[in-house]
VEXDREN-2710 file (C-alpha; in Angstrom, 1 decimal):
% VEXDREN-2710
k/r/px/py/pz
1/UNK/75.3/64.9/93.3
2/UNK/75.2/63.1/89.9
3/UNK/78.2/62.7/87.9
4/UNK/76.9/65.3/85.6
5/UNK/76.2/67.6/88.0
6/UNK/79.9/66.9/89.8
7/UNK/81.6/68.2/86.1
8/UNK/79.5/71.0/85.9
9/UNK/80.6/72.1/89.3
10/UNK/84.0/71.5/89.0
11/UNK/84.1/73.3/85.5
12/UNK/82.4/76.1/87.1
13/UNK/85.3/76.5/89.9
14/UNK/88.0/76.5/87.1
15/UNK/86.6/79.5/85.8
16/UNK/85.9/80.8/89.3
17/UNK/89.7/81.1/89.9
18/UNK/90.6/83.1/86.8
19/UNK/87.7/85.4/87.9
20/UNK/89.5/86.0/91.3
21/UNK/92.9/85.8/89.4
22/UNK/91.3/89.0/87.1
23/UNK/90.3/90.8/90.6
24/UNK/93.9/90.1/92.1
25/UNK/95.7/91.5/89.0
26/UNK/93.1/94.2/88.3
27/UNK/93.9/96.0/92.2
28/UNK/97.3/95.1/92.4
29/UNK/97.9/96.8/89.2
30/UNK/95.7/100.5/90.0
31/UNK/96.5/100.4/93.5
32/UNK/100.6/99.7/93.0
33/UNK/100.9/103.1/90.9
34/UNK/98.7/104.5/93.8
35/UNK/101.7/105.5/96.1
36/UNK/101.6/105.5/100.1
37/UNK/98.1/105.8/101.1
38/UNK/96.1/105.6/104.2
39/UNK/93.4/103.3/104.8
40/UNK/90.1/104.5/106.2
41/UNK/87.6/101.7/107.8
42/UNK/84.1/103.0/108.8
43/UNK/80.4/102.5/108.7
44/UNK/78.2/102.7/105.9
45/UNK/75.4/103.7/108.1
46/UNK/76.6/106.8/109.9
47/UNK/74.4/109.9/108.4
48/UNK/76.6/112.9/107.2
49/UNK/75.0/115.2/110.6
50/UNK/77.1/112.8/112.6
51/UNK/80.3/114.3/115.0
52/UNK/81.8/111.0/113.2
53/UNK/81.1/111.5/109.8
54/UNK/82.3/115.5/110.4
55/UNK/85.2/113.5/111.9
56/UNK/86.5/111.3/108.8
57/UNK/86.1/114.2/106.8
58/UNK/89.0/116.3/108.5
59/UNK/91.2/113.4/109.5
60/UNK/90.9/112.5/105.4
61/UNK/91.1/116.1/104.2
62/UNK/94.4/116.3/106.8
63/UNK/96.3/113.0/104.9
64/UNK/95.3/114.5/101.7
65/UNK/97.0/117.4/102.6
66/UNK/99.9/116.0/103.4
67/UNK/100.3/114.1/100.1
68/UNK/98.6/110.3/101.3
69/UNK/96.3/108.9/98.6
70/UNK/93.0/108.1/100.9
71/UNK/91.7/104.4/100.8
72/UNK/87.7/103.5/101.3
73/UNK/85.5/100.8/101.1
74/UNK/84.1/103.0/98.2
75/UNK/80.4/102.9/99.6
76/UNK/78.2/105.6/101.9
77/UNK/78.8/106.9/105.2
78/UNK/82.1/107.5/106.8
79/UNK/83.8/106.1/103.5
80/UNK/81.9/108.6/102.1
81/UNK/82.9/111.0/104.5
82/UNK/86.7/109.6/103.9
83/UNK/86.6/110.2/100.2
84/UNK/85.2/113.9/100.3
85/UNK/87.5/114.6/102.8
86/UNK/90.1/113.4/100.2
87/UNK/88.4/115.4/97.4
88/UNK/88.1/118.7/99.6
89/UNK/92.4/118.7/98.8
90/UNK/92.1/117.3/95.1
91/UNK/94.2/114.1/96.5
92/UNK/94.2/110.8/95.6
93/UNK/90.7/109.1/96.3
94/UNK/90.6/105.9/96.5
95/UNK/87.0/103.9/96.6
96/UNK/87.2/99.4/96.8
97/UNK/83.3/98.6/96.2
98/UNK/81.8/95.4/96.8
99/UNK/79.0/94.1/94.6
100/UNK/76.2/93.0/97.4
101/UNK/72.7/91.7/97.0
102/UNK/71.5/95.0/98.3
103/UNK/73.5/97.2/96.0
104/UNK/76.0/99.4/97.8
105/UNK/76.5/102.1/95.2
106/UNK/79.8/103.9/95.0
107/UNK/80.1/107.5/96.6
108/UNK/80.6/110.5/94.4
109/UNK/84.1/111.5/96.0
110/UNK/85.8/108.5/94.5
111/UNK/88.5/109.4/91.8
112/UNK/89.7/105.4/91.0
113/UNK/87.2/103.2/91.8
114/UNK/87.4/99.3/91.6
115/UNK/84.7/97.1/92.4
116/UNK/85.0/93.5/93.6
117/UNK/83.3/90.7/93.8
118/UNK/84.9/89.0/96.7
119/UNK/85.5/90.1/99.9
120/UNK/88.6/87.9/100.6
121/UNK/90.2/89.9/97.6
122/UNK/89.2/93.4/98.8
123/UNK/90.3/93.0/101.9
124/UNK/93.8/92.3/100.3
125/UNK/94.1/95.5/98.6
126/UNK/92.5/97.2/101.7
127/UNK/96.1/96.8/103.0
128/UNK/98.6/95.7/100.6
129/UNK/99.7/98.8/99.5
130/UNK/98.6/101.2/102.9
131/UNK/100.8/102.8/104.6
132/UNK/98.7/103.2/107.8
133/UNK/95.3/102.1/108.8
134/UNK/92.5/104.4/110.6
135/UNK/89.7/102.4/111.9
136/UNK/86.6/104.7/112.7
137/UNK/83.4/103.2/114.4
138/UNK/81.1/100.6/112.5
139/UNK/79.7/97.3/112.9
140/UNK/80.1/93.7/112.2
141/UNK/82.1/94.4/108.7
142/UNK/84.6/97.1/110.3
143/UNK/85.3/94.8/113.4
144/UNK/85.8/92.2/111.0
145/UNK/88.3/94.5/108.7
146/UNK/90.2/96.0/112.3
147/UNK/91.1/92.5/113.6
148/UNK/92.1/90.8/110.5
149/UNK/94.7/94.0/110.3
150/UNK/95.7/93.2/114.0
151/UNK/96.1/89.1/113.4
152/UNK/97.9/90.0/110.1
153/UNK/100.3/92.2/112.6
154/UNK/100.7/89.9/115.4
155/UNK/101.5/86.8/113.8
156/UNK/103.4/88.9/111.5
157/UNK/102.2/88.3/108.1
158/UNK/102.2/92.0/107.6
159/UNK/104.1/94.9/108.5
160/UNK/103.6/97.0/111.5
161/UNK/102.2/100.1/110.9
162/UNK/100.4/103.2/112.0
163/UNK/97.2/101.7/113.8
164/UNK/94.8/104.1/114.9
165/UNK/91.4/103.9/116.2
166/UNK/88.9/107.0/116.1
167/UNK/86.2/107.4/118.7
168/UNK/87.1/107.5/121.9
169/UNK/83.3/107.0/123.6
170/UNK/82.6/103.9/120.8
171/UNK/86.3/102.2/121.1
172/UNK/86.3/102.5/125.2
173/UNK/84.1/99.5/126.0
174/UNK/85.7/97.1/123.3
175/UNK/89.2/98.2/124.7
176/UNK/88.2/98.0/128.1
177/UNK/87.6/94.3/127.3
178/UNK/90.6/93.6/125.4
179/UNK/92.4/94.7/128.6
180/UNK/89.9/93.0/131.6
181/UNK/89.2/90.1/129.9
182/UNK/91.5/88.8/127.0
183/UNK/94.9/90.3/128.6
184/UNK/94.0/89.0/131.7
185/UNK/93.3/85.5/130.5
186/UNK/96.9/85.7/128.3
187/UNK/95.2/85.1/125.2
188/UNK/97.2/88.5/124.0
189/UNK/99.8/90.2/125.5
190/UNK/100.8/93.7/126.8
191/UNK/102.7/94.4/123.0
192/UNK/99.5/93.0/121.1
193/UNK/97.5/96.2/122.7
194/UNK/100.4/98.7/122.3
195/UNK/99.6/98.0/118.6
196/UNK/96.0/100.7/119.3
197/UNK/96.6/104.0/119.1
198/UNK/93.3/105.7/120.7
199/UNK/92.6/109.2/119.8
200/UNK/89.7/111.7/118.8
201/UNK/91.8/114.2/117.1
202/UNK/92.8/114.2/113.5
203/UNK/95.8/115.8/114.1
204/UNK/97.0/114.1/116.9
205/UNK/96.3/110.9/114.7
206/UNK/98.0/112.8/111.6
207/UNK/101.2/113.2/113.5
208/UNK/101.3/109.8/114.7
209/UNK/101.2/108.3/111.0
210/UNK/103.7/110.6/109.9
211/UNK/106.5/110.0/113.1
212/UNK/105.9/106.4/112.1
213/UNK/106.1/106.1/108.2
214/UNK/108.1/109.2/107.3
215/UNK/110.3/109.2/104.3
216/UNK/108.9/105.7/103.7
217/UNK/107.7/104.8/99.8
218/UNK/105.0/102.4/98.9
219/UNK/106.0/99.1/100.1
220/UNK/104.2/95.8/100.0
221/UNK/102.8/94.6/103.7
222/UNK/102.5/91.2/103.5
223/UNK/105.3/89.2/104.1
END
């Protein structure tokens, strides 16, 4: 790289970090006045016939009910399906969208809606300001968003919270191997897996959150 071209990138990742700055400020700012929320992961894939999809609606439409703002990755499919559920009770829908080569287009159930163009930031607001976190079945991105949440825990750059996972049949394998194979190699331990709360039913998983975060405001996770 030329000396010219070394400037150029250099001047380029000045302005780079006000950009992220802009995306920092911008969803600290909406999702601050937000108040306790519950975050939804999912896949954008699952089509709305799906037991899953019928799933996230009801376990959405159930924390809306009870007065938690509802918190998506903004695009199709169950966050789709978490947003209408939110909608169904006129509560607080909330829809992060990230700007991707292959558009992902916000869904119609979102009421504030910000859109990002780095992922490192979403996944920030994803939890900063949650007050539980649902994780329903997906693929590489939702894997990606569930462990984050459970390094963030267990090294304890975050507050515990409410951590439930939804799907029982697509969750068993995956758990069966945390237990078989990590556990019994040490590389967690017994406490790291008594994080997973395991459940097919929206209410079960509606009373959990609220044993473990009632009478609790909005508070910043990360420590």
């Amino acid at each position: 790289m030329s000396i010219d071209q070394n400037s150029t990138a250099t001047h380029e990742d000045t302005w780079r970090i006000f950009r992220i700055m802009a995306e920092f400020v911008e969803g600290f700012e909406t999702l601050s006045r937000e108040g306790p929320s519950v975050t939804i992961f999912g896949s954008a894939r699952t089509p709305k016939s799906h037991q899953y999809y019928k799933m996230t609606v009801e376990m959405a439409r159930l924390a809306a009910k009870e007065g938690y703002g509802v918190i998506t990755g903004g695009g199709p499919g169950l966050m789709e399906a978490a947003n209408k559920g939110a909608s169904m009770e006129n509560g607080r829908s909330i829809g992060l969208n990230i700007q991707l080569p292959f558009e992902q287009m916000p869904n119609p159930y979102i009421k504030t809606l910000i859109n990002f163009k780095h992922f490192f930031i979403r996944k920030v607001m994803f939890l900063k300001y949650t007050s539980a976190v649902i994780i329903m079945p997906g693929g590489y991105g939702t894997l990606d968003e569930m462990f984050e949440t459970l390094t963030l825990i267990q090294t304890q750059k975050m507050a515990t919270l409410p951590f439930i996972l939804m799907g029982k049949d697509y969750w068993k394998g995956l758990v069966d191997w945390l237990n078989d194979t990590m556990l019994d190699n040490k590389y967690i331990v017994p406490v790291d897996l008594s994080l997973l709360k395991i459940t097919d039913d929206p209410q079960e998983a509606m009373a959990e959150i609220k044993k473990n975060i009632s009478g609790k405001d909005v508070i910043p996770n990360f420590v």
